[in-house]
N, C-alpha and C positions, 0 to 999 in steps of 0.2 A: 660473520662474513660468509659470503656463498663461497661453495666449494667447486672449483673446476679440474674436472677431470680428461685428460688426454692421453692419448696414445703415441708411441714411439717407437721406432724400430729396434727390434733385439741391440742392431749395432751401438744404438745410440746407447741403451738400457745397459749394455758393459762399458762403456766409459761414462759413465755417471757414478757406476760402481766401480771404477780403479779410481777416482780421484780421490780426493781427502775429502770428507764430509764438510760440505757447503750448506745455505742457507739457501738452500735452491727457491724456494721457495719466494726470495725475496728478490733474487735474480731474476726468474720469469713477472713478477710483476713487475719490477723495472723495466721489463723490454714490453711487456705487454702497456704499460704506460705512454713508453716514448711511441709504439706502435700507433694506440690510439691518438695522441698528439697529432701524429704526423698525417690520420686519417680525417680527424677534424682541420689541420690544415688545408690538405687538398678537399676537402670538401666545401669550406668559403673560397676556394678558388673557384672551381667550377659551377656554386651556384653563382656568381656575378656572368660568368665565362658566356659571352653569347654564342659559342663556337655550337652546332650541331652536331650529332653522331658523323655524319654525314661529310659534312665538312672537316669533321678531325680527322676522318678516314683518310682523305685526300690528303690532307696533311702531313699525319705521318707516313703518306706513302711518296709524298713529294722529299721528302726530306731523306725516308728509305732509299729513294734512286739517288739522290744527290751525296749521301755519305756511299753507296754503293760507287759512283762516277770516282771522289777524291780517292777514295783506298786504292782504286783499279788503277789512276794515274800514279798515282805515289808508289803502286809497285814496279810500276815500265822505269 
């Protein structure tokens, strides 16, 4: 099995070491699993997706102003 190596911040690196000895090991390949799942999902989405960079841009900026407008009335 290939070996992957990562890095972590001190903070993380002491609460890894106050817990109880885990299977860490088996932990991160379950998230790195559902990770990759989730990346092959969106990925037959977008390649059917005829939408452009370009046009997604638009898009989510159409939608940025428009969640922008409701919050702004929902606070008056």
């Amino acid at each position: 099995m290939p070996e992957v190596i990562i890095n972590v911040p001190e903070e993380l690196e002491k609460e890894f070491k106050n817990v109880m000895p885990v299977y860490w090991q088996l932990a991160v390949e379950k998230k790195i699993k559902e990770e990759l799942n989730e990346l092959v999902r969106l990925k037959k989405i977008i390649s059917k997706s005829q939408l452009t960079e370009k046009g997604a841009k638009e898009l989510a900026d159409e939608v940025s102003v428009s969640l922008a407008e409701r919050f702004s009335e929902s606070r008056q």
